[in-house]
C-alpha positions in Angstrom: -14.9 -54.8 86.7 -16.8 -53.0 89.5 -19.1 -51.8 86.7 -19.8 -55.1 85.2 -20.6 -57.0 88.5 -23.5 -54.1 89.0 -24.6 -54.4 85.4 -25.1 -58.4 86.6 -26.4 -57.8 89.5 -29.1 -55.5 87.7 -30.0 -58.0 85.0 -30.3 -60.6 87.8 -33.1 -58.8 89.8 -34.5 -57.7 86.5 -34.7 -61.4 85.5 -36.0 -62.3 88.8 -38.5 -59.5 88.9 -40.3 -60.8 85.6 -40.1 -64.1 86.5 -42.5 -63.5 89.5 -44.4 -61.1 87.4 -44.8 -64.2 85.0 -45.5 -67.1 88.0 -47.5 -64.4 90.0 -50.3 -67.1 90.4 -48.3 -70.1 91.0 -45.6 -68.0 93.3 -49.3 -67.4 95.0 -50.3 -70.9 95.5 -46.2 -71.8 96.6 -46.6 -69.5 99.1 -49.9 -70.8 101.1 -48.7 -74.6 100.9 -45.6 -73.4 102.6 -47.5 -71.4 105.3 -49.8 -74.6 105.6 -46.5 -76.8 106.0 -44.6 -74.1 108.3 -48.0 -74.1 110.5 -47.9 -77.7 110.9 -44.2 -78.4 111.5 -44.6 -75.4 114.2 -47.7 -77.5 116.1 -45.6 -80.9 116.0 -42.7 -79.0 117.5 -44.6 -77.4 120.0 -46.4 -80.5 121.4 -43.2 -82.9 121.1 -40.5 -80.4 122.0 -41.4 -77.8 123.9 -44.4 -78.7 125.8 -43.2 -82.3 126.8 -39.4 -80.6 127.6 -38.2 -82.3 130.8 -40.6 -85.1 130.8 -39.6 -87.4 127.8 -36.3 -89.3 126.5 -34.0 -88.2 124.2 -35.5 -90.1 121.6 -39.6 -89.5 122.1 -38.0 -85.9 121.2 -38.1 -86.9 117.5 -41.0 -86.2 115.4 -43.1 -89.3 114.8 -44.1 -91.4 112.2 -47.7 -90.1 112.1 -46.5 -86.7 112.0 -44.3 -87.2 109.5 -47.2 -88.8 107.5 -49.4 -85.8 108.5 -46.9 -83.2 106.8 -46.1 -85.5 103.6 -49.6 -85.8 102.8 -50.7 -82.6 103.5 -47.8 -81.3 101.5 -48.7 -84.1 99.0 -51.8 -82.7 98.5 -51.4 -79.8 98.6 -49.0 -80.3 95.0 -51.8 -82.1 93.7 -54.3 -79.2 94.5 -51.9 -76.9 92.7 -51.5 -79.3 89.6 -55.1 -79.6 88.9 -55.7 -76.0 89.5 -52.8 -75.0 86.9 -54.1 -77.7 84.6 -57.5 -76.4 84.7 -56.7 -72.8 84.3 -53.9 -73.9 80.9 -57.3 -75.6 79.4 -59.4 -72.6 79.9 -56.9 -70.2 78.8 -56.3 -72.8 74.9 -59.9 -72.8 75.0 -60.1 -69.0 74.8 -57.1 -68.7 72.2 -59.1 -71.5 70.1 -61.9 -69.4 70.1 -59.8 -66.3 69.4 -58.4 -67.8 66.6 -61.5 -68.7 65.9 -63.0 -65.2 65.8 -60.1 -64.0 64.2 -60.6 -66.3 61.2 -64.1 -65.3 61.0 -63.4 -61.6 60.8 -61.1 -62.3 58.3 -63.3 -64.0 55.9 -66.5 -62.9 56.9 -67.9 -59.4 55.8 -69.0 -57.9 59.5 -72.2 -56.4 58.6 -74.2 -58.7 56.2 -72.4 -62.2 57.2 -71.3 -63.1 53.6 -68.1 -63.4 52.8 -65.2 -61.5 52.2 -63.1 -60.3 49.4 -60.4 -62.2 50.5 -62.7 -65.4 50.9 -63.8 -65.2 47.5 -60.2 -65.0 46.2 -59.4 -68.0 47.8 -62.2 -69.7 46.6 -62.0 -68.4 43.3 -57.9 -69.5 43.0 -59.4 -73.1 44.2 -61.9 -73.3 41.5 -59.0 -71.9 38.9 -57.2 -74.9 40.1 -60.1 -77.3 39.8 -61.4 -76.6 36.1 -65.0 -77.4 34.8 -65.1 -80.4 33.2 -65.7 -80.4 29.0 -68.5 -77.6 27.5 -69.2 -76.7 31.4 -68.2 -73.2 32.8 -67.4 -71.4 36.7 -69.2 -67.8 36.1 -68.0 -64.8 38.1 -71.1 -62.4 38.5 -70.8 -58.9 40.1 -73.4 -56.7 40.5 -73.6 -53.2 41.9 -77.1 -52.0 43.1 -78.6 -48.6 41.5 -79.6 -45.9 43.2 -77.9 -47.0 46.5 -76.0 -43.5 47.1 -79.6 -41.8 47.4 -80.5 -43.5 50.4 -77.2 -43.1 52.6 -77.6 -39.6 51.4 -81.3 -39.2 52.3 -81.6 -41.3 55.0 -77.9 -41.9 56.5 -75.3 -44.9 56.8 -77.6 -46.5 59.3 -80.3 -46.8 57.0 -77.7 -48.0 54.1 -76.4 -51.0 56.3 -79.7 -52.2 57.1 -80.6 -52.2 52.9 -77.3 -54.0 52.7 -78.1 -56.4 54.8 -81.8 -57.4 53.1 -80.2 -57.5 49.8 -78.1 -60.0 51.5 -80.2 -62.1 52.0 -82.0 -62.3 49.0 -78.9 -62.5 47.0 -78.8 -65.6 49.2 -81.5 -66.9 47.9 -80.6 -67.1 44.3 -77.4 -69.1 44.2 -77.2 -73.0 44.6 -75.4 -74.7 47.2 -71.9 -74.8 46.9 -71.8 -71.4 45.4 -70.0 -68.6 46.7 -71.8 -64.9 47.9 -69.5 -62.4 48.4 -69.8 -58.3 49.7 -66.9 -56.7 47.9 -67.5 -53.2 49.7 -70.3 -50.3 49.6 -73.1 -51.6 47.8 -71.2 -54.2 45.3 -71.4 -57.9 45.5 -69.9 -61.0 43.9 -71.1 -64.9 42.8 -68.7 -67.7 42.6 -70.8 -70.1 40.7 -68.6 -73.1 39.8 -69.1 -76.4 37.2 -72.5 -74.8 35.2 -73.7 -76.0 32.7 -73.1 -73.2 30.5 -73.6 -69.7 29.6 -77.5 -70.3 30.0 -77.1 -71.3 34.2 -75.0 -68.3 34.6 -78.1 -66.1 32.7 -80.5 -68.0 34.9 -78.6 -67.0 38.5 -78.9 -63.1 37.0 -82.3 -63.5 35.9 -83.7 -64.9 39.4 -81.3 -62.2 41.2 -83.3 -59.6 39.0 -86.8 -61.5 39.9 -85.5 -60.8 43.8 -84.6 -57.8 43.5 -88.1 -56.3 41.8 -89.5 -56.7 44.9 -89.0 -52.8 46.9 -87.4 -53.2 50.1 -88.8 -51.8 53.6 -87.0 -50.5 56.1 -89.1 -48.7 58.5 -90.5 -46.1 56.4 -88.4 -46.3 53.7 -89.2 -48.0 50.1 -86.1 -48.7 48.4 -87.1 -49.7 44.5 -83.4 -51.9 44.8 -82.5 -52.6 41.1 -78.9 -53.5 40.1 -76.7 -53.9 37.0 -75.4 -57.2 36.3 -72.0 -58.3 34.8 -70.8 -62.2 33.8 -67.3 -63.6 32.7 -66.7 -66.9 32.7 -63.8 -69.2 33.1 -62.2 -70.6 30.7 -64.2 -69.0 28.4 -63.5 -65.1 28.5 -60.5 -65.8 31.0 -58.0 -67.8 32.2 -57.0 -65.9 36.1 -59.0 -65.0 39.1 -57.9 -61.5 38.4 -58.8 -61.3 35.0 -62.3 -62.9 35.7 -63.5 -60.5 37.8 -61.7 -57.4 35.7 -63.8 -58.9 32.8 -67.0 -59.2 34.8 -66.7 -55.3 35.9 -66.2 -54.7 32.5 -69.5 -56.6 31.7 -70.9 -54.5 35.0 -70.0 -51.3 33.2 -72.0 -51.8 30.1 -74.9 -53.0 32.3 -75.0 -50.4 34.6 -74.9 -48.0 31.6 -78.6 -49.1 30.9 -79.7 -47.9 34.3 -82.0 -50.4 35.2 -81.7 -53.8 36.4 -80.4 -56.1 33.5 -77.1 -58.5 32.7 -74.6 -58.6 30.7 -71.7 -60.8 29.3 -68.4 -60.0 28.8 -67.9 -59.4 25.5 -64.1 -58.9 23.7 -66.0 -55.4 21.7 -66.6 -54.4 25.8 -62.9 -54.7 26.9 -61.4 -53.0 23.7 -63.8 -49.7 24.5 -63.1 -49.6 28.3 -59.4 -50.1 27.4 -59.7 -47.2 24.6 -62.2 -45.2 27.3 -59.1 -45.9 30.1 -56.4 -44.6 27.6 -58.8 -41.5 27.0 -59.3 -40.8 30.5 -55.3 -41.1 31.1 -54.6 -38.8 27.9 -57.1 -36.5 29.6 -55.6 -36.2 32.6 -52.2 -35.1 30.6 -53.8 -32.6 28.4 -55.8 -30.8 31.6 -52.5 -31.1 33.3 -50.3 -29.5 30.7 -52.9 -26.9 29.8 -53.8 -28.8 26.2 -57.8 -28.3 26.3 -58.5 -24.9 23.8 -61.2 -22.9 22.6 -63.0 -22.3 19.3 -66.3 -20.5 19.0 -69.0 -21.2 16.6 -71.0 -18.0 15.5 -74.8 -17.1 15.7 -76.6 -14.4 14.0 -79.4 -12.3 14.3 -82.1 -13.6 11.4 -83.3 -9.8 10.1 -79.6 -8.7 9.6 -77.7 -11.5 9.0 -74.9 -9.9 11.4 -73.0 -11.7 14.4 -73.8 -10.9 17.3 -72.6 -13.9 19.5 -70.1 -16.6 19.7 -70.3 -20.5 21.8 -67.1 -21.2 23.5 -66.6 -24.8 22.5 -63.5 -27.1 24.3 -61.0 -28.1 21.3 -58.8 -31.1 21.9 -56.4 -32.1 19.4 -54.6 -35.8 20.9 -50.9 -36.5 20.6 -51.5 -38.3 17.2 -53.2 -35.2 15.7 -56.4 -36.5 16.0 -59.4 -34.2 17.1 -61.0 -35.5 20.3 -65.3 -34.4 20.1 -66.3 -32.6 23.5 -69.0 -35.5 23.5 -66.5 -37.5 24.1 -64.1 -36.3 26.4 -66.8 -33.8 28.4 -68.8 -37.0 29.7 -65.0 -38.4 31.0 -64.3 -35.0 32.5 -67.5 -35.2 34.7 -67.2 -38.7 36.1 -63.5 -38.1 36.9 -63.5 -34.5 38.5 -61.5 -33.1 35.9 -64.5 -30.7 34.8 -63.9 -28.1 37.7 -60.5 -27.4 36.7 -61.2 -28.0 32.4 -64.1 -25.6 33.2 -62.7 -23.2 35.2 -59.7 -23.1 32.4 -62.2 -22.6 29.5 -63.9 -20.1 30.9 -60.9 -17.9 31.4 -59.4 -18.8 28.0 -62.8 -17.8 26.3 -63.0 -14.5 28.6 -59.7 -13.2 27.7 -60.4 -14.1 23.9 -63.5 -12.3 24.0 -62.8 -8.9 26.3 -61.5 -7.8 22.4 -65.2 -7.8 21.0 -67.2 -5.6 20.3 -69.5 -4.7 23.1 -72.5 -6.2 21.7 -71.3 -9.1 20.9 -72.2 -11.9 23.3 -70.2 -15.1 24.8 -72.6 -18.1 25.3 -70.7 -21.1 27.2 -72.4 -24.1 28.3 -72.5 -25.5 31.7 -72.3 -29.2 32.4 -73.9 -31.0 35.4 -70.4 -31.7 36.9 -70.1 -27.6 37.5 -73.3 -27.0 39.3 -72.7 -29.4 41.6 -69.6 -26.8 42.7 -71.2 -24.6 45.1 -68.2 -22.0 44.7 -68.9 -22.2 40.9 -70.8 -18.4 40.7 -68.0 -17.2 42.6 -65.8 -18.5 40.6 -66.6 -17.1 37.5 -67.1 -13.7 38.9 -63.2 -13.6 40.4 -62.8 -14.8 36.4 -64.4 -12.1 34.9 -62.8 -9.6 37.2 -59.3 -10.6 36.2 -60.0 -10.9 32.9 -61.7 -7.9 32.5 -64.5 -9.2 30.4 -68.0 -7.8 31.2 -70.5 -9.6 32.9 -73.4 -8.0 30.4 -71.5 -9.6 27.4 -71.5 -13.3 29.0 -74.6 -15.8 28.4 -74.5 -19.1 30.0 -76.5 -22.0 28.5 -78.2 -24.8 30.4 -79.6 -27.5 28.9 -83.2 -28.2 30.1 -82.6 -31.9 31.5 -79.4 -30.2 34.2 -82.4 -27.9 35.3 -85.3 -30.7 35.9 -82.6 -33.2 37.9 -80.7 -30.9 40.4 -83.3 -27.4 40.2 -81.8 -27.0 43.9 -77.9 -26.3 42.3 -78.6 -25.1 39.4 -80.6 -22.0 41.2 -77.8 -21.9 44.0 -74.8 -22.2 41.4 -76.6 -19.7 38.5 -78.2 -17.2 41.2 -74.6 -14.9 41.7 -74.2 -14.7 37.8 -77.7 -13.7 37.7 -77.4 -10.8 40.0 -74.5 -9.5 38.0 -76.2 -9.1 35.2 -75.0 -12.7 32.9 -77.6 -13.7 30.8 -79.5 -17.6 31.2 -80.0 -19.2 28.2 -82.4 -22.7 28.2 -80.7 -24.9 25.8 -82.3 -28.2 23.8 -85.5 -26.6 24.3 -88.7 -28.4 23.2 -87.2 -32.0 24.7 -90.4 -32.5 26.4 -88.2 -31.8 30.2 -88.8 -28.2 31.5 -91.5 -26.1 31.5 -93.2 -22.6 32.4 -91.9 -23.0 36.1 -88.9 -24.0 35.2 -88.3 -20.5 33.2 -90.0 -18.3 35.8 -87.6 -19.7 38.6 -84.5 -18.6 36.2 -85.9 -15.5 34.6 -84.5 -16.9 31.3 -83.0 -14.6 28.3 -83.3 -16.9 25.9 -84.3 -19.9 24.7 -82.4 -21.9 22.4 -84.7 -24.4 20.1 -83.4 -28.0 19.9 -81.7 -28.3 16.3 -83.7 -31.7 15.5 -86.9 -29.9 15.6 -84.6 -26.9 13.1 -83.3 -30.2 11.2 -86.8 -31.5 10.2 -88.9 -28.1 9.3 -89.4 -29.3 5.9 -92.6 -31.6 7.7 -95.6 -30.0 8.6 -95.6 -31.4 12.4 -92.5 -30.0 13.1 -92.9 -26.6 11.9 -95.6 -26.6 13.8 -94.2 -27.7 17.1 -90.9 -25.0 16.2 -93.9 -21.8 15.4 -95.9 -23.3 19.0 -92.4 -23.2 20.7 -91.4 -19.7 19.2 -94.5 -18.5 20.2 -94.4 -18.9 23.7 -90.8 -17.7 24.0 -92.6 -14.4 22.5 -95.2 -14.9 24.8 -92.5 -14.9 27.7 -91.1 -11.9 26.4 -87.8 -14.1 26.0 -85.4 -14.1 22.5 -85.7 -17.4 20.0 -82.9 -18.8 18.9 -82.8 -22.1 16.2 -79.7 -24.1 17.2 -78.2 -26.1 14.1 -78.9 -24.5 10.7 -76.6 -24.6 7.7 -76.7 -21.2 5.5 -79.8 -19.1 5.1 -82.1 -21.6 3.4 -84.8 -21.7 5.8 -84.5 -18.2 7.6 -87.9 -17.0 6.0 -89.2 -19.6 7.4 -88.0 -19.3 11.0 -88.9 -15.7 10.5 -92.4 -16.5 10.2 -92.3 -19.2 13.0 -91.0 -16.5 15.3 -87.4 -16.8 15.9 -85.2 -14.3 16.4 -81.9 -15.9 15.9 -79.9 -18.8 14.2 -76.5 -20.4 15.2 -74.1 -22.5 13.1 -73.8 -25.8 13.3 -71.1 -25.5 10.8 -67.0 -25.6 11.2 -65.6 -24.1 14.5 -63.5 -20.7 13.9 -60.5 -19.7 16.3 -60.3 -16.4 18.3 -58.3 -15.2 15.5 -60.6 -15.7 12.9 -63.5 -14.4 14.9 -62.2 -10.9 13.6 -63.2 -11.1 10.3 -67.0 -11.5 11.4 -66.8 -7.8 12.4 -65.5 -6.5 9.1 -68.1 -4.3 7.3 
């Protein structure tokens, strides 16, 4: 019982203690009115009572009317003071919390750094027009565009720089759509259009057309030139979609296809669009499962030397056979692997699975394997391959590594800080698809080449005079380089007269792939 009256007694001062935290002002303003009134009552007591003791009747002893008066008003007043203090500070304190709100509504709806609106604006918006459809033959279009090249200039000139682009492009994007229609920043460098109640699929191609027309111009940003292009994609409603979120899933699709062109240009949603991205996302996810279950082989297609007609290499080639049987082309799956990241661990797989295949050849027989952009972007990826050929036990002499000539014009920096380890150990360089117009004589001096491997649709066309003179000019200044020819893409011997005469050294199938097992019967006398 004893126990409980404490607990009270607790929660009582606890209660009173927050309520004068809480009333801290007005417990403030309480207090001076009743020193005021205490002052006062103190004076009239001291002139009537105690000062005039003696000298005056019982009844002058009483506080008079005036007095009484004097205190009233004063404490009157004194209530009033307080009333219109509180009242002003409860009007300046919903006047803040309006504009709080206020704020707060802006922040969510309003993209910080350009102004434009949010994500979350433009859904609302875009459920409103759902709700509101166009009226008979008349369309809403949902445009999306992504700008090209944008990631070149945070990464050459920082985030700063980047947010300042942003916000020009903004602008001008601003300037392309009618009023009433809907801008939008989506994130990074990707924006959005909301135009509602066109006219048809020719308005929408007309907003894309004057955002290209705005966008030819090169923005300035101190020093910087920014060429700002962008890729275009349209779906409209009802059209190509009946949802908000299958408007804009259909206008990224359209964006896709666009951006694929790599200059500034629109497209429209087409159905022949959504069925490859759909097939494209099923690849990518049956990808994922083969790299993850270890489903990605090898087979190697042969090459020979021209004089002797004898092997004396093989080109590790991925082999991917699908669930339904079906063979999957590297073409096809390679370009996935890239844009995904799947190509550091489908590389690093293939290379072991070729160099424990191979450690069972002959010692002069070579390995060629090809390198993909995606690789050489790995600055680990000569290490890499060194720890592989130590565990493996393959030689480092036997190994050739090709590079196609475009991977060495468009990141020269990588390649040479990628290749340069493999290089010192002794791997061989090999300049594939050469004669594609990319690379050129310093180019080969900065790799101190091996090889050089002559693209097979110069090999494919011989039979015309041109050509076999641009494959005996190419030949001959691989000789003159002191490096060996090969011809990439011949079928049989036909034409290995010819080639001899041209000056190449070697030839390589373009024929069926052969599997490590059948790779033995190419060293049979």
């Amino acid at each position: 019982m004893q126990g409980k009256r404490e607990n009270e007694s607790v929660g009582f001062y606890a209660r009173f203690w927050s309520f004068v935290v809480r009333n801290r002002v007005s417990i403030q303003d309480l207090g001076i009115l009743l020193a005021i009134l205490l002052v006062l009552a103190y004076v009239a007591f001291q002139i009537d009572i105690f000062e005039t003791e003696g000298s005056v009747s019982s009844g002058e002893l009483l506080i008079e009317l005036d007095e009484t008066l004097l205190l009233g008003s004063v404490l009157a007043l004194g209530l009033l003071g307080f009333a219109i203090r509180r009242y002003l500070e409860q009007k300046r304190e919903i006047a803040r919390r309006i504009e709080a709100e206020k704020q707060a509504r802006i922040l969510a709806y309003q993209d910080p750094l350009t102004g434009l609106a949010n994500r979350r604006q433009f859904e609302e918006a875009l459920r409103m027009a759902i709700a509101s459809p166009p009226r008979t033959g008349a369309v809403h279009a949902v445009i999306i565009l992504d700008l090209n090249g944008f990631k070149q200039i945070n990464d050459a000139y920082g985030h700063g720089v980047g947010d300042d682009v942003l916000v020009v492009i903004g602008q001008r994007l601003q300037r392309t759509i009618r009023d009433g229609d809907l801008l939008a920043r989506l994130g990074g460098d990707e924006f959005i259009i909301l135009a509602q109640h066109l006219a048809g699929a020719e308005s929408a191609a007309n907003i894309a057309l004057r955002i290209v027309d705005e966008l030819r111009e090169p923005i300035v940003v101190g020093s910087i030139h920014y060429d700002a292009g962008a890729g275009i994609g349209i779906a409209l409603l009802p059209t190509d979609a009946h949802s908000g979120e299958d408007a804009v899933r259909k206008a990224d699709v359209a964006l896709y296809r666009a951006k694929a062109e790599r200059r500034s240009t629109f497209r429209f949603f087409e159905q022949d669009m959504d069925r490859l991205v759909q097939e494209r996302e099923q690849l990518e996810r049956d990808l994922r499962a083969a790299v993850a279950n270890d489903g990605i082989n090898v087979r190697f297609r042969p090459s020979f030397d021209l004089r002797s007609g004898k092997v004396i290499g093989f080109e590790a080639v991925p082999s991917w056979i699908a669930a339904d049987g079906k063979e999957v082309p590297p073409d096809r799956f390679l370009p996935i692997a890239e844009e995904t990241g799947l190509i550091y661990a489908l590389g690093q797989r293939i290379f072991e699975k070729a160099f424990m295949a191979a450690r069972q050849w002959p010692a002069n027989v070579t390995l060629s394997i090809d390198v993909l952009p995606g690789q050489l972007r790995d600055r680990e990826f000569g290490k890499t391959i060194l720890q592989l050929l130590q565990s493996t036990g393959f030689a480092a002499q036997q190994l050739d590594i090709e590079i196609t000539e475009s991977l060495v014009v468009h990141d020269l920096e990588a390649a040479k800080l990628a290749l340069g380890p493999l290089r010192a150990a002794g791997v061989k360089l090999t300049l594939d698809n050469f004669g594609t117009g990319y690379s050129n004589l310093y180019h080969i001096q900065e790799f101190k080449l091996d090889k050089i491997k002559i693209d097979r649709r110069f090999i494919e066309n011989m039979n015309e005079e041109e050509t076999a003179k641009m494959v005996r000019a190419l030949a001959g200044l691989g000789q003159g380089l002191g490096l060996v020819v090969s011809a990439d893409g011949l079928e049989g011997r036909a034409n290995n007269e010819t080639l001899l005469r041209s000056g190449v050294d070697q030839w390589q199938s373009s024929g069926d792939l052969v599997t490590i097992e059948e790779t033995e019967r190419f060293f049979k006398p």
